[in-house]
mmCIF file of the C-alpha atoms, coordinates in Angstrom:
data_MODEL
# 
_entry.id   MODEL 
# 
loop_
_atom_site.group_PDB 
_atom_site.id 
_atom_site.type_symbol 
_atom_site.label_atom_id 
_atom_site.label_alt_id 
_atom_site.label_comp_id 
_atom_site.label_asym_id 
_atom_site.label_entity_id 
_atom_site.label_seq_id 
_atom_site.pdbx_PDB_ins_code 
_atom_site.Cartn_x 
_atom_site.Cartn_y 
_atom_site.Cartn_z 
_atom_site.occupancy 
_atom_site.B_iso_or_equiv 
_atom_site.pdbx_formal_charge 
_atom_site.auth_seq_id 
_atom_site.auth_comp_id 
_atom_site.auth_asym_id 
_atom_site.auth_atom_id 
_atom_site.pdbx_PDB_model_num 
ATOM 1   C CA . UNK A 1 1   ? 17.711 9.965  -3.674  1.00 0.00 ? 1   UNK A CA 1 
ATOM 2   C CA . UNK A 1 2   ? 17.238 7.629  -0.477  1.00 0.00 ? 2   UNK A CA 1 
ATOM 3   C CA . UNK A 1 3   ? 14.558 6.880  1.323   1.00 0.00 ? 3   UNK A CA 1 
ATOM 4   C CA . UNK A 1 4   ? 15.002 5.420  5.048   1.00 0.00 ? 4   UNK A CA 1 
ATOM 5   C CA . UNK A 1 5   ? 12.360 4.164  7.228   1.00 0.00 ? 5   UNK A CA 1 
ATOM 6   C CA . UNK A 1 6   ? 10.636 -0.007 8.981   1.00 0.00 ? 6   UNK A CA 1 
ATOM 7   C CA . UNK A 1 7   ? 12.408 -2.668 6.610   1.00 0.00 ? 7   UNK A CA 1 
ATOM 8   C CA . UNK A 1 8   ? 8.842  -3.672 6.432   1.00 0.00 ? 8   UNK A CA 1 
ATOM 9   C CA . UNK A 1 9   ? 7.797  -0.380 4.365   1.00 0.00 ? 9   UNK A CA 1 
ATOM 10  C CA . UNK A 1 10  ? 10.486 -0.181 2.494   1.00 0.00 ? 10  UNK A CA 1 
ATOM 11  C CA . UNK A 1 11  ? 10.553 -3.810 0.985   1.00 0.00 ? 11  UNK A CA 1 
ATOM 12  C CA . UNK A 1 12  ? 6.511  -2.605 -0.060  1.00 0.00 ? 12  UNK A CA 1 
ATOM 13  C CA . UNK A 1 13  ? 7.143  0.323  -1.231  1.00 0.00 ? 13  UNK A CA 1 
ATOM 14  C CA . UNK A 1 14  ? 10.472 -1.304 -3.485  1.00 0.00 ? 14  UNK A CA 1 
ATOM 15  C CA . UNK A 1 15  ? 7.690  -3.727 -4.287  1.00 0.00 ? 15  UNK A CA 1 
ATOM 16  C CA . UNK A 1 16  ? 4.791  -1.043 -5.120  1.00 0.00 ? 16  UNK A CA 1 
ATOM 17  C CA . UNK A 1 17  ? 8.151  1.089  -6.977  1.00 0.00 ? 17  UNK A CA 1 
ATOM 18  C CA . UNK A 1 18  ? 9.391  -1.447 -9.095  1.00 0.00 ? 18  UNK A CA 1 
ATOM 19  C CA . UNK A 1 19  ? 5.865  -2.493 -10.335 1.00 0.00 ? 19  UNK A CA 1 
ATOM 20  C CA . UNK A 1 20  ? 5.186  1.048  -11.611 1.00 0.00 ? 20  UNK A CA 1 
ATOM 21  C CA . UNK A 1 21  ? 5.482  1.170  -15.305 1.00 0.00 ? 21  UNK A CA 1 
ATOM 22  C CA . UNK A 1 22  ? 6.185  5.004  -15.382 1.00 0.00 ? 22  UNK A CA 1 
ATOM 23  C CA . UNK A 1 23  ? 9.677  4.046  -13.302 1.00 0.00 ? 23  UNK A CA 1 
ATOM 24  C CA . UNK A 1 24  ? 10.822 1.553  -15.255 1.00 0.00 ? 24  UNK A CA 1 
ATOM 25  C CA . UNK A 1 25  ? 13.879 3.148  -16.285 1.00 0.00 ? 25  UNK A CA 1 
ATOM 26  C CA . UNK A 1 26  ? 14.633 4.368  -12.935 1.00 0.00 ? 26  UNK A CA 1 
ATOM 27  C CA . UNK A 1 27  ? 16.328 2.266  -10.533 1.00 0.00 ? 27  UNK A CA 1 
ATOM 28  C CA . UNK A 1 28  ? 15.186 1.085  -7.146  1.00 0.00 ? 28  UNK A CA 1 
ATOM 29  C CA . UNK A 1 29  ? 17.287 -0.621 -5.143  1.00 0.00 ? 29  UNK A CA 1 
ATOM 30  C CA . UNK A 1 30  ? 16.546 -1.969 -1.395  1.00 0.00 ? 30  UNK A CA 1 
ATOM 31  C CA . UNK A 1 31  ? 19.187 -2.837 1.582   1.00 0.00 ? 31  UNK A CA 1 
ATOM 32  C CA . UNK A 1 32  ? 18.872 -3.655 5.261   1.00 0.00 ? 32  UNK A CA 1 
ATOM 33  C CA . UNK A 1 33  ? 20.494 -1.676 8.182   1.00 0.00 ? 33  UNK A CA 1 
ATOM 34  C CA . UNK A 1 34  ? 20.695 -2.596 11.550  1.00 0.00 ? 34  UNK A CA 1 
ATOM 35  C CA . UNK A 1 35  ? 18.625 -0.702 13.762  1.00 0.00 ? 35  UNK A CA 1 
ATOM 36  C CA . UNK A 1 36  ? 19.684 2.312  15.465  1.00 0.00 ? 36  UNK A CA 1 
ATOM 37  C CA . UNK A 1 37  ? 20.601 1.608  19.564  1.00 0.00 ? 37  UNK A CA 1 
ATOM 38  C CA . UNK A 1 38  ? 17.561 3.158  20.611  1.00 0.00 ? 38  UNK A CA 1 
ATOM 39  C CA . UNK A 1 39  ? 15.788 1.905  17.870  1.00 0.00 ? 39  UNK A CA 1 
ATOM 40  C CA . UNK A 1 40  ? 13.539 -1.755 17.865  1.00 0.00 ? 40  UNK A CA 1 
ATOM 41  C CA . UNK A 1 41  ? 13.236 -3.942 14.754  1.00 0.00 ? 41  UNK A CA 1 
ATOM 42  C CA . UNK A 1 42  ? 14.524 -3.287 11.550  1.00 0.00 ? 42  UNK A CA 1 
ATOM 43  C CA . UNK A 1 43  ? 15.834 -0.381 9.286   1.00 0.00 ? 43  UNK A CA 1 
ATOM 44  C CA . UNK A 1 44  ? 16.655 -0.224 5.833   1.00 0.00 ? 44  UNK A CA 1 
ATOM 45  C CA . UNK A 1 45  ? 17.416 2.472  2.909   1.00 0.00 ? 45  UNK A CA 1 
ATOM 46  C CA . UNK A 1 46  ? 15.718 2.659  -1.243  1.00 0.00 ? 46  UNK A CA 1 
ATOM 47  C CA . UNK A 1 47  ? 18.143 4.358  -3.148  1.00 0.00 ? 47  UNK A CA 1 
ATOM 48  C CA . UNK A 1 48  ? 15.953 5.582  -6.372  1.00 0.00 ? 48  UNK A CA 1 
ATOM 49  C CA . UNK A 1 49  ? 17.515 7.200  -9.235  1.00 0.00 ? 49  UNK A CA 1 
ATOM 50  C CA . UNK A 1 50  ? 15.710 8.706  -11.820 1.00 0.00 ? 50  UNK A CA 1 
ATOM 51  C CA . UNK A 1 51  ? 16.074 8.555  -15.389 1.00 0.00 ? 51  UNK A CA 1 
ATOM 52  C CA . UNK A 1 52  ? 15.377 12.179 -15.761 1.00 0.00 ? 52  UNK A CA 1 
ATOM 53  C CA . UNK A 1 53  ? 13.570 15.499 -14.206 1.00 0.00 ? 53  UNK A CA 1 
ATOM 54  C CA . UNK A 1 54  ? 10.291 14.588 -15.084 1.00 0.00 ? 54  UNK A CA 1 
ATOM 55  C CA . UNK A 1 55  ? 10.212 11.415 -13.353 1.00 0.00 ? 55  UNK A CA 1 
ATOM 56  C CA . UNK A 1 56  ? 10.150 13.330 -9.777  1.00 0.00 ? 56  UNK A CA 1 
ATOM 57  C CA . UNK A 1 57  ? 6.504  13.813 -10.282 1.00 0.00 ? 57  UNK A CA 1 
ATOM 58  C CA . UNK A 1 58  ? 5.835  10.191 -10.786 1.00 0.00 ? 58  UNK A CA 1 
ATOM 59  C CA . UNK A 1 59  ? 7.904  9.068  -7.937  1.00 0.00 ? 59  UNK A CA 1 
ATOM 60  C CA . UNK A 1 60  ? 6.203  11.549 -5.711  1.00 0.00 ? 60  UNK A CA 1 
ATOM 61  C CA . UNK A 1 61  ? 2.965  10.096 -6.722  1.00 0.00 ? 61  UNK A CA 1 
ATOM 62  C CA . UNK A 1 62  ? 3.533  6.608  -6.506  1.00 0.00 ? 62  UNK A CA 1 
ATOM 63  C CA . UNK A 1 63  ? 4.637  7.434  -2.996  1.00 0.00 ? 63  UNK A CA 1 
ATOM 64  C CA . UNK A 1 64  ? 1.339  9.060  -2.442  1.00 0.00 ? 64  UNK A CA 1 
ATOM 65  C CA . UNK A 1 65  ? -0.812 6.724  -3.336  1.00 0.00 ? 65  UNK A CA 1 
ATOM 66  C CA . UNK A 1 66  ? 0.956  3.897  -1.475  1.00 0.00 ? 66  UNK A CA 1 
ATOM 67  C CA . UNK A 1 67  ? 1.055  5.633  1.636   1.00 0.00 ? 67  UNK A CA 1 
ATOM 68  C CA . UNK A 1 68  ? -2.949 5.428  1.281   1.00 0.00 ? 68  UNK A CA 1 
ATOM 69  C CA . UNK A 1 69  ? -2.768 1.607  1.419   1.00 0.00 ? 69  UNK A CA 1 
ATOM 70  C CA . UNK A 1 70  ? -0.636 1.382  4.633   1.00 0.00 ? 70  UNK A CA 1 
ATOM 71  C CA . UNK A 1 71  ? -1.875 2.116  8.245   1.00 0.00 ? 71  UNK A CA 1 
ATOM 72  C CA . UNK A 1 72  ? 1.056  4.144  9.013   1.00 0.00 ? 72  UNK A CA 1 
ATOM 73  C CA . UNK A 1 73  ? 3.795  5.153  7.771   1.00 0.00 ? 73  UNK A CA 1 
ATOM 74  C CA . UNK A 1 74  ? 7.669  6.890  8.872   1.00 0.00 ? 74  UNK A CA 1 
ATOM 75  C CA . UNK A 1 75  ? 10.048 7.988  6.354   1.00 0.00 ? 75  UNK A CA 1 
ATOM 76  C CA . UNK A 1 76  ? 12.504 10.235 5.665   1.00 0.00 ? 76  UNK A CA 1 
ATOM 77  C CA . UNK A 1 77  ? 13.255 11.387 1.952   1.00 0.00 ? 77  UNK A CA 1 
ATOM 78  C CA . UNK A 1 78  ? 17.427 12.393 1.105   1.00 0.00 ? 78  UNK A CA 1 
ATOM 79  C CA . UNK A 1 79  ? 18.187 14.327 -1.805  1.00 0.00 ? 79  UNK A CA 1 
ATOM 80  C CA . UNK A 1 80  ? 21.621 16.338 -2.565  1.00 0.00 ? 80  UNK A CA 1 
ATOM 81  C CA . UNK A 1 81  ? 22.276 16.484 1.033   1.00 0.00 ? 81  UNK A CA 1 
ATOM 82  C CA . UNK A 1 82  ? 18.505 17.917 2.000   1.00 0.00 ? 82  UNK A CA 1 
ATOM 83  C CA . UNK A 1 83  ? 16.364 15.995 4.284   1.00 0.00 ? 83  UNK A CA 1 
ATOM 84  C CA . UNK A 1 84  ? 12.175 15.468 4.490   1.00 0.00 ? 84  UNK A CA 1 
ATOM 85  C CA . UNK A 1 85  ? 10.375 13.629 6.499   1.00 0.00 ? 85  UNK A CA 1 
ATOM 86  C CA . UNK A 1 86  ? 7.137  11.912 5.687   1.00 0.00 ? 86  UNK A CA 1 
ATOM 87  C CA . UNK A 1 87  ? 5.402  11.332 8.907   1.00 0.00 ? 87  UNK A CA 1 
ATOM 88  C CA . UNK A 1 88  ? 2.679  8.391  9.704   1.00 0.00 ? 88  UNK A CA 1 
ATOM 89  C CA . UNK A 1 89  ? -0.118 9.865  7.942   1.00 0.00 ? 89  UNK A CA 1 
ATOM 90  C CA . UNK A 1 90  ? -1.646 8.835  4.769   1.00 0.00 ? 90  UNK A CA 1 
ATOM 91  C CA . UNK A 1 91  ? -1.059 11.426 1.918   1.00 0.00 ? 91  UNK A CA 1 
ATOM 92  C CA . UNK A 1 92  ? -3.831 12.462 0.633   1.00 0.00 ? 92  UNK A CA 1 
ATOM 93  C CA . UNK A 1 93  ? -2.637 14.959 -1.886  1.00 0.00 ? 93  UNK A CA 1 
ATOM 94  C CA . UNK A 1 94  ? 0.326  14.076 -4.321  1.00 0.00 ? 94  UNK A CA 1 
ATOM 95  C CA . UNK A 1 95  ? 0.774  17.659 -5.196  1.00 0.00 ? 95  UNK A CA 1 
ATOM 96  C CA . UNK A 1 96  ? 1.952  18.278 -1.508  1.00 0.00 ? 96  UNK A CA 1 
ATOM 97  C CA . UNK A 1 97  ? 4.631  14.889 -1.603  1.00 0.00 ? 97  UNK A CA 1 
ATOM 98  C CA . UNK A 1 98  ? 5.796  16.303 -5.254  1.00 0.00 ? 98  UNK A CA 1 
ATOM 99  C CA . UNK A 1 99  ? 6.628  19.531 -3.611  1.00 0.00 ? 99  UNK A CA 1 
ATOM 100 C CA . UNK A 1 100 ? 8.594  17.896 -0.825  1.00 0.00 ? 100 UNK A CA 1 
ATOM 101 C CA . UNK A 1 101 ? 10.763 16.084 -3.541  1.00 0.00 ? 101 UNK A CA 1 
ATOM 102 C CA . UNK A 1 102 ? 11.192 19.118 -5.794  1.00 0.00 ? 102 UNK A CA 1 
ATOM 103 C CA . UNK A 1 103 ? 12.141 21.362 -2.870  1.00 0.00 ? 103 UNK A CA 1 
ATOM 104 C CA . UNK A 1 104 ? 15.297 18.175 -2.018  1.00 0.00 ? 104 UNK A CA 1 
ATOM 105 C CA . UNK A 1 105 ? 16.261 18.468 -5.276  1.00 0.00 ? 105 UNK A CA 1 
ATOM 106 C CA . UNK A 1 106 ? 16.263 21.998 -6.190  1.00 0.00 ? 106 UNK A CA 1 
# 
């Protein structure tokens, strides 16, 4: 799974990822892109893979709940050639971000 979006969210949500203890067999791994040409500051992509099925639910959480701690937030969720995007607004149900992540990986 890959997650694109500001270099700046990604490197917190890595952070916020890679401190839950649920995930610590899945791996999280964080790398700049340039920015698109019409496109300001910087891009980047998480690849996360998960341990197993189950671990989907926790992801989609952990997502949740850090969207609630930023002001905004853009990203756009790849799974098995599927696409979702999360727009700016805080989350404030897990239940619907698990459902976006079951549906890419279905």
């Amino acid at each position: 799974m890959e997650i694109s979006g500001s270099e700046e969210d990604l490197r917190s949500l890595h952070d916020w990822l890679r401190d839950e203890d649920e995930l610590r067999r899945a791996a999280v791994e964080w790398r700049s892109m340039p920015p698109k040409p019409d496109e300001m500051g910087s891009a980047g992509v998480l690849t996360v893979t998960l341990a197993d099925d189950a671990d989907h639910a926790v992801l989609a959480r952990s997502i949740a709940v850090w969207t609630r701690h930023r002001a905004a937030v853009a990203l756009t969720i790849t799974a098995g050639g599927r696409v979702a995007e999360v727009d700016s607004r805080p989350l404030s149900d897990p239940a619907e971000l698990a459902e976006i992540i079951a549906k890419l990986v279905r």
